[in-house]
C-alpha positions as CSV (number, residue, x, y, z in Angstrom):
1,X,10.1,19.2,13.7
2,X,9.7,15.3,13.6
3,X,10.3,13.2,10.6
4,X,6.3,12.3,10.5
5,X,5.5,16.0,11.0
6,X,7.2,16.4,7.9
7,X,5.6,14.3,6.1
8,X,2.3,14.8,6.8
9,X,2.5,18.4,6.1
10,X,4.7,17.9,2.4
11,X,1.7,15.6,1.7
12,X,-1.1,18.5,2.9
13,X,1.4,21.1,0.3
14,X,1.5,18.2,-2.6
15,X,-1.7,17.5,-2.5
16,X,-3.1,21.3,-2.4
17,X,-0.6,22.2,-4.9
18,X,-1.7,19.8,-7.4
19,X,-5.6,20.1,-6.8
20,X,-7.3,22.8,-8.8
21,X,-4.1,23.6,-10.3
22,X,-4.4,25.6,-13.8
23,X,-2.2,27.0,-16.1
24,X,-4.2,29.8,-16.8
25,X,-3.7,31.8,-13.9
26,X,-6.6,30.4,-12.2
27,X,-6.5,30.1,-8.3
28,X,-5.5,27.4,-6.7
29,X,-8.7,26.4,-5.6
30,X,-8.1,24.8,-2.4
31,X,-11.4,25.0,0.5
32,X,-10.9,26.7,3.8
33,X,-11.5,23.5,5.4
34,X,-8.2,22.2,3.9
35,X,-5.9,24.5,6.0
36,X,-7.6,23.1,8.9
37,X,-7.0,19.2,8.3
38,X,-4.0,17.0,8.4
39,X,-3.5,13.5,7.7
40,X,-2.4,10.8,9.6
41,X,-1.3,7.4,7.5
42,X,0.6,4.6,8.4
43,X,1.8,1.8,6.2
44,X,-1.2,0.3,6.1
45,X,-3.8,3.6,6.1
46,X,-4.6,6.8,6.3
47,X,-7.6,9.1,8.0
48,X,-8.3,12.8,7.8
49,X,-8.3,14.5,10.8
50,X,-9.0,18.0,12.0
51,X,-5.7,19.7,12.8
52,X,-7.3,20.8,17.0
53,X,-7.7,17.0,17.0
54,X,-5.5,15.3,19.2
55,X,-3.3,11.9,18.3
56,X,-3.0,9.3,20.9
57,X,-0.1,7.0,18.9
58,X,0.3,3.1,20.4
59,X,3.3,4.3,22.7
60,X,1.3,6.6,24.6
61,X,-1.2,4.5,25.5
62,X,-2.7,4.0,29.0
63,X,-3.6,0.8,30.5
64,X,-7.5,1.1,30.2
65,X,-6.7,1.4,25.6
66,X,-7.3,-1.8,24.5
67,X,-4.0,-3.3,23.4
68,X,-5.9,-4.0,19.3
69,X,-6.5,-0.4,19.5
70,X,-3.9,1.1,16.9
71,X,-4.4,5.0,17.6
72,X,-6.8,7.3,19.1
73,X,-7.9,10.6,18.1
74,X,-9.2,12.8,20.5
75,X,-11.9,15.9,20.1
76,X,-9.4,19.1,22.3
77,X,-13.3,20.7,22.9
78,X,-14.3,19.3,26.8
79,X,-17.1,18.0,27.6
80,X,-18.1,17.2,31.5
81,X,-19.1,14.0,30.8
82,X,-17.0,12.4,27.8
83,X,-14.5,13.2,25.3
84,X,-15.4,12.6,21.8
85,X,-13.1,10.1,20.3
86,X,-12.5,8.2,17.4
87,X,-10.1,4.8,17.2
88,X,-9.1,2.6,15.0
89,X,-8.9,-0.9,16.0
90,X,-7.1,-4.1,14.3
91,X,-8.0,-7.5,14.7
92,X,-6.4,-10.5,13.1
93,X,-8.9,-12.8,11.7
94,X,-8.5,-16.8,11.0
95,X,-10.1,-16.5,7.4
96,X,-10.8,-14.1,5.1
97,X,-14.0,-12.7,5.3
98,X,-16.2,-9.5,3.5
99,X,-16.1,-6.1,5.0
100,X,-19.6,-6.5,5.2
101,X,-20.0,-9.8,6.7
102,X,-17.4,-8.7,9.3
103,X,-19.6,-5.5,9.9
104,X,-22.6,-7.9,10.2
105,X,-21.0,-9.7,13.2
106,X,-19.8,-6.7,14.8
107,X,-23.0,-5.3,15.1
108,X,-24.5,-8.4,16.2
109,X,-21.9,-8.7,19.1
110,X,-22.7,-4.7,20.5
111,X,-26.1,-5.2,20.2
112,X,-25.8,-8.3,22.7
113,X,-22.5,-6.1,24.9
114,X,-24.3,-2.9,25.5
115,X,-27.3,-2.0,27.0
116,X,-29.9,0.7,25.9
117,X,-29.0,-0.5,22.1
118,X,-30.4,1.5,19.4
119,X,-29.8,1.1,15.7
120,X,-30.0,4.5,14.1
121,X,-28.8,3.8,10.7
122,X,-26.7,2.0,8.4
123,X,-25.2,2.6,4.9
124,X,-23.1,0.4,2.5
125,X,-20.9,1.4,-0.1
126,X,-18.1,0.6,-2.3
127,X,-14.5,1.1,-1.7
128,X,-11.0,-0.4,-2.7
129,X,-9.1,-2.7,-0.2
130,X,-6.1,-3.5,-0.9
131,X,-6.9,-3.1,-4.8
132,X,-9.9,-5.2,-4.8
133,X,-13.1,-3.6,-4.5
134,X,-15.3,-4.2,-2.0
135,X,-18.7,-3.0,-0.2
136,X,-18.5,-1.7,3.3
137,X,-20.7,-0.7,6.0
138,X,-20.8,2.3,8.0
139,X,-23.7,1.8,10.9
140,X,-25.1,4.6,13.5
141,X,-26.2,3.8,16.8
142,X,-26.6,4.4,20.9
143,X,-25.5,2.3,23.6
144,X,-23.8,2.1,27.1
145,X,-22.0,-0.3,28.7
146,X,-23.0,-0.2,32.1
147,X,-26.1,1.2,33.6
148,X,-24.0,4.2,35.2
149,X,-22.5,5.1,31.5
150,X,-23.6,7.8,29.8
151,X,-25.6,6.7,26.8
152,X,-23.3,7.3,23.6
153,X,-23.9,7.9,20.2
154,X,-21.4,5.4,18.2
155,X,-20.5,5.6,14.2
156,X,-18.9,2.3,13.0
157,X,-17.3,1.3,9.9
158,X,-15.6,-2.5,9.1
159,X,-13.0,-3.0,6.7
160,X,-11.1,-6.3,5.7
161,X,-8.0,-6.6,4.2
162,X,-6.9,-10.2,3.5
163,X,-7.0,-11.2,6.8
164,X,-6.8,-8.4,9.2
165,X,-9.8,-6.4,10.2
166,X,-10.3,-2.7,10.8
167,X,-12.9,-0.9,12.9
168,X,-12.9,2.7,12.6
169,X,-15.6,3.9,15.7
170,X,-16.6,7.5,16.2
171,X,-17.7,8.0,20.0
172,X,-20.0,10.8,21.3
173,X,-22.7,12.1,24.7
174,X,-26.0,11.7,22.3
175,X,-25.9,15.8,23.3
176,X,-22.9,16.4,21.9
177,X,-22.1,20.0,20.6
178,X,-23.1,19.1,16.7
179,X,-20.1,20.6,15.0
180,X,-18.4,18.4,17.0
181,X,-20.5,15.3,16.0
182,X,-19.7,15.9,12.1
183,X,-16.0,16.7,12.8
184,X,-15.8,13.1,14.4
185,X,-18.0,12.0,11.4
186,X,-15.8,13.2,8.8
187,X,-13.0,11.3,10.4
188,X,-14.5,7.9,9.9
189,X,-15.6,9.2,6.5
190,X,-12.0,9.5,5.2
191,X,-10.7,6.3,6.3
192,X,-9.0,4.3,3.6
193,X,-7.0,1.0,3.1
194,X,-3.6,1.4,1.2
């Protein structure tokens, strides 16, 4: 068993031995869905994760990964057509900027990078980045790169942190099996700065 292995899983016990704990003899209260989850955190972050997932870490990287790209998570259900996906990418930036201005600009730049561009929906909220609070934005929508692509259904969120930028994308076939959909969903959900 691997050092990280370790951890992950005394984090999983800590944290479901000290939520719902009572000292009346009560259960422990933890969900099904928490025997099915790990997480995966780096010094900078962490992100929930179904356990069937699959972790693509920086050294394992192909050629065709984008070298900002800092891990990739990848859906073990096949499809014929894509693999769901979600990565987490990490771009230095010259100036500090908001999560929200950031998020702004990024959507501004897919809506002019891929074709068949569809908004579906957007959503801010608030969220602590490196102990400041700050407002993020977590936008839904359909694109492809090339005319031969399949048309995808995308789920984006933008965080800053000083000066380093995170994009946390959620990549799906529009007819992807839905369970699937809100698994990859629920990943970009849990992201959180340290």
């Amino acid at each position: 068993m691997t050092m990280k292995k370790i951890t992950i899983t005394t984090i999983l016990l800590l944290a479901l031995m000290t939520s719902g704990c009572s000292l009346d003899g009560g259960s422990a209260g933890g969900t099904p869905e928490d025997a099915t989850l790990q997480t995966y955190q780096t010094d900078e972050y962490q992100i929930t994760i179904p356990k069937a997932w699959s972790i693509i870490r920086k050294n394992e990287f192909t050629s065709d990964i984008p070298q900002n790209a800092s891990v990739v998570f990848l859906a073990n259900r096949k499809n014929e057509v894509f693999l769901t996906n979600v990565n987490i990418t990490k771009n230095p930036l010259g100036k500090t900027v908001s999560s929200l201005d950031y998020g702004n600009i990024i959507v501004q730049n897919q809506k002019s990078a891929l074709q068949n561009f569809a908004e579906l929906g957007r959503e801010e909220f608030s969220t602590s980045i490196g102990g400041k609070k700050d407002r993020v934005m977590l936008v839904k929508f359909q694109g492809k790169r090339t005319g031969t692509d399949p048309l995808l259904t995308i789920l984006q969120s933008y965080y800053v942190n000083n000066t380093t930028a995170y994009i946390i994308t959620a990549a799906s076939v529009s007819n992807e099996d839905p369970i699937v959909q809100k698994e990859a969903e629920n990943i970009v959900r849990s992201f959180a700065i340290k």
